[in-house]
N, C-alpha and C positions, 0 to 999 in steps of 0.2 A: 554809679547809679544816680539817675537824673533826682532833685527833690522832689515834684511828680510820683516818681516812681516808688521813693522811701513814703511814700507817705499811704502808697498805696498797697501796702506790704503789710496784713494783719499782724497784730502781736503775736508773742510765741504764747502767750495766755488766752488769744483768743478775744473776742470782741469785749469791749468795754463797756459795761453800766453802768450808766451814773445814772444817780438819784438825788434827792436832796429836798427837804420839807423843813423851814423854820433854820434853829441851829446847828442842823446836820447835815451831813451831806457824806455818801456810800459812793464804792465802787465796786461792783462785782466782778467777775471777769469768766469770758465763757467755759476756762477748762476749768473742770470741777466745781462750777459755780461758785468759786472760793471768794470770800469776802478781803479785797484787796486793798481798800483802806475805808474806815469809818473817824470821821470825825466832827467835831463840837464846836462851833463856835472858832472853827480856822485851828484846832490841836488833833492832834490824833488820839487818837482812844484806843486804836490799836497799831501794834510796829508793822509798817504797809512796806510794799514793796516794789521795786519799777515792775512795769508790764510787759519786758522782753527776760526780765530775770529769771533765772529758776528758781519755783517756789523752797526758801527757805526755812528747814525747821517745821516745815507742816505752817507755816503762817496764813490763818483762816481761811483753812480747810475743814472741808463737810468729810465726816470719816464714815462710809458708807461702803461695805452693809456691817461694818463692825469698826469700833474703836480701839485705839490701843494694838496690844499683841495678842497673837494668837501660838502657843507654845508650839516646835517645831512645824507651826505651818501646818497641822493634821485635826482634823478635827471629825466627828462622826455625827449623823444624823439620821434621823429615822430609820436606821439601819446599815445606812452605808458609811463608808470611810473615805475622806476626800483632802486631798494634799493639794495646799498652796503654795505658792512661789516663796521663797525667803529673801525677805527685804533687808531686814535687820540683820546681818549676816555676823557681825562680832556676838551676838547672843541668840542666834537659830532661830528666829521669831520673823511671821506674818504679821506685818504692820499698821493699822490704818485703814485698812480694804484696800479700795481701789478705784473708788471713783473719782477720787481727783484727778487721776491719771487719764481722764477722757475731758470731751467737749460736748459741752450741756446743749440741748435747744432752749433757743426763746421762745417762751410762749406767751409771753403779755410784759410792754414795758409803759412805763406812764412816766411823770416826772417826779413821784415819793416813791416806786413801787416795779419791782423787778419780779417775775417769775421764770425758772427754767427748769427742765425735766431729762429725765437719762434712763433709761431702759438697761439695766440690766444685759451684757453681752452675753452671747453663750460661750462659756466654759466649764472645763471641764472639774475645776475645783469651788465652783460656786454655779452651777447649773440651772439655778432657779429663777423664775420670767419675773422682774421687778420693773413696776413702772417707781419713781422716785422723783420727785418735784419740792423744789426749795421756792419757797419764796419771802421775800424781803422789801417789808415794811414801813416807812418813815414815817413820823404822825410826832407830834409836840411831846411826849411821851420817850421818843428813841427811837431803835430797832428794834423790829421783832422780825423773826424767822418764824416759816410755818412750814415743818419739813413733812411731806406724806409718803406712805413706801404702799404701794396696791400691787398685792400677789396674782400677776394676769396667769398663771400656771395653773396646772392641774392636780400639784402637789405642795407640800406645807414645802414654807420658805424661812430658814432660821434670820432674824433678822437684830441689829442692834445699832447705833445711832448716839455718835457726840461731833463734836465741833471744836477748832485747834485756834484758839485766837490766841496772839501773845499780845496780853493787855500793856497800851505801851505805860511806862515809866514817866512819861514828860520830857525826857531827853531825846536828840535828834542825831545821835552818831554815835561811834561803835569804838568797841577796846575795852580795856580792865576798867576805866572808869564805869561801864555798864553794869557790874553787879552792885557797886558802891550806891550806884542810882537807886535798883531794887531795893537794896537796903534801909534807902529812905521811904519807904512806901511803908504801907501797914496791909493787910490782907484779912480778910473774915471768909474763912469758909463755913457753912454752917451745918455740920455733921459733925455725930457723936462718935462715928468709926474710924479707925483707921485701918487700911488695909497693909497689912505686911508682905513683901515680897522677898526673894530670893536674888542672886547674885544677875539673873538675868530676868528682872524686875515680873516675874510670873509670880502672881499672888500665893502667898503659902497658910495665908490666914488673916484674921480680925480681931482687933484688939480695941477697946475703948481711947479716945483719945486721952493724949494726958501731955506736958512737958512742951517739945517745940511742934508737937504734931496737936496740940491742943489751936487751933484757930476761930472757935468759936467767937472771942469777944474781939478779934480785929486786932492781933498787936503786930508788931512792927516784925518786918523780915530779916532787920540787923542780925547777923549769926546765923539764921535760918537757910540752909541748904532742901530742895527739895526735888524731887519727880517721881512723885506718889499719889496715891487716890486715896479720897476720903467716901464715905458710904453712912448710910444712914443718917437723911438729910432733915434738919428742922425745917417745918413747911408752915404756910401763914393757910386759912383758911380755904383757899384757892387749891389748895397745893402746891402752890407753887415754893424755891429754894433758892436763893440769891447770893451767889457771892459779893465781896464789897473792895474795892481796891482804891485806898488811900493815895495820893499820891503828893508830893513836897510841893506842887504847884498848885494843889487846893484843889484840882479835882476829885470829884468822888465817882468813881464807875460801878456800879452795880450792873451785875450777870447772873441772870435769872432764869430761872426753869422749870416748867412744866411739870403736875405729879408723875410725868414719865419719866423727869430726871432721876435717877437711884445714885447715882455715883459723880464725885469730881475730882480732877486730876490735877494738881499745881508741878508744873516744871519751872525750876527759878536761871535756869541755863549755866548752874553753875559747871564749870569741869570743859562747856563747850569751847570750840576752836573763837577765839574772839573777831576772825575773820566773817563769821558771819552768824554768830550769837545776837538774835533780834533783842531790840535797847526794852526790855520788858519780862512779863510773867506770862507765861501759859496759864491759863485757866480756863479747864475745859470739860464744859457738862456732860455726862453721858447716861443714856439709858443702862447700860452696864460697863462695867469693869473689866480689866485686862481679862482673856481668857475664857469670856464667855461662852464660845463656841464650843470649847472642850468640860466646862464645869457647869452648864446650863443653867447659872447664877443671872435671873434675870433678864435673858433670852426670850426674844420674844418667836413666839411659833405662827408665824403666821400664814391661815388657812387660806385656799384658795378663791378668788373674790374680797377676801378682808385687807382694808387700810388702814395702816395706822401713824397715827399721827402724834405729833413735838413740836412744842413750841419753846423758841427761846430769845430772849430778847438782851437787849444793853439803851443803858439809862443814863447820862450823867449829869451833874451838878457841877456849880464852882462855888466853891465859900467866899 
């Protein structure tokens, strides 16, 4: 194939956005409008990824119309019973939705400011007419995302809404050395719950935090194994909820959320294949917690004509 030609050959991710205001500078990419590298000042903020690769790990992905799992893929609503595909096939769980698995339209791109939109396909295990629009912001400030889901249907549409970044660590390459990294980081999440789950990580209950699931004042991840959600979130006036992630090169990242945030999820990649374990944390805000579809924990119903909206942003500093 001529150079001409390669060059003329869209990504397998789909077209490319760049953005960039002051010290930052984004790249979106059109499938799943997933956020493919964000960074500070020439670092990354988050573990990015090439634009022909397959998306690793869920890395900044919009998890739409639900986060997390969903137990056997089955779930009931307003009367009916409707079965998802299974993703997660070692532990029988619907994963993430499904939006990342498509290609977003542009609908406005500027040189801080990206917006793209996805309509809902008809199927037969999510049936409901959703328009869904991400858009992403650069301003002296950081990122902010401003995701909306508008019910164009005739019937209520169960909906729910996080985001899969793996905050990177400050290092640039992969192997055992990448948990050792984590380790040098420190993490704040700021919830009083913890949620418990089962062998095939489907929440079984809530407990108060306490011991390495206590992350309220920011300590260090040495020791700390996680891929869990915490709930009941400390909020500043606003409502809003902000994670914090320390990291040995002196940045500070803050990930923050909207009174719609209810729940956060930390996965620290331990246990993963180190072939393509991202050099970083998950940390990932969401409207609800694993299983929302079947335990109506947080579920948003939303009626026909009605949108609802999420905001969520990233911030950083360097000491």
């Amino acid at each position: 194939m001529s150079e001409d030609a390669k060059q003329a050959v869209m990504p397998r991710t789909g077209q490319q956005y760049s953005i960039s205001h002051g010290d930052y500078q984004a790249i979106v990419t059109q499938q799943g409008a997933t956020l493919r590298v964000l960074r500070y000042r020439g670092k990354d903020l988050i573990a990015s990824f090439r634009q022909d690769q397959a998306i690793p790990c869920s890395n900044g992905c919009v998890l739409v119309p639900f986060p997390n799992r969903i137990e056997d893929g089955e779930y009931r609503f307003d009367g009916k019973t409707y079965h998802m595909p299974i993703d997660e096939h070692e532990r029988g769980t619907a994963i993430h939705g499904y939006g990342y698995r498509y290609y977003w339209q542009l609908d406005e791109l500027s040189e801080s400011s990206v917006s793209l939109s996805w309509r809902t396909p008809s199927l037969p295990y999510y049936p409901f007419d959703l328009l869904v629009t991400v858009s992403y912001v650069l301003d002296e400030d950081g990122l902010t995302m401003i995701v909306s889901a508008k019910n164009q249907g005739g019937e209520r549409a169960p909906w729910a809404f996080g985001i899969h970044p793996w905050l990177s660590n400050g290092q640039d390459h992969r192997g055992d050395a990448i948990q050792a990294d984590n380790e040098a980081c420190s993490l704040l999440v700021p919830c009083r719950t913890h949620v418990r789950v089962n062998d095939r990580l489907i929440p079984t209950g809530e407990e108060t935090v306490q011991g390495d699931y206590d992350l309220t004042d920011g300590p260090s991840l040495k020791g700390r194994s996680f891929d869990d959600a915490w709930c009941d979130p400390q909020r500043d006036r606003q409502g809003r909820s902000a994670a914090v992630l320390t990291r040995p090169d002196g940045i500070r990242l803050t990930l923050w959320g909207d009174k719609t945030i209810n729940a956060w999820q930390v996965c620290t990649g331990t246990g993963f294949d180190a072939s393509f374990r991202p050099a970083g944390v998950a940390v990932e805000p969401m409207t609800a917690y694993a299983n929302a579809f079947r335990t109506g924990k947080d579920l948003v119903a939303l009626e026909p004509g009605q949108t609802y909206t999420t905001q969520v942003g990233y911030r950083a500093e360097q000491a």
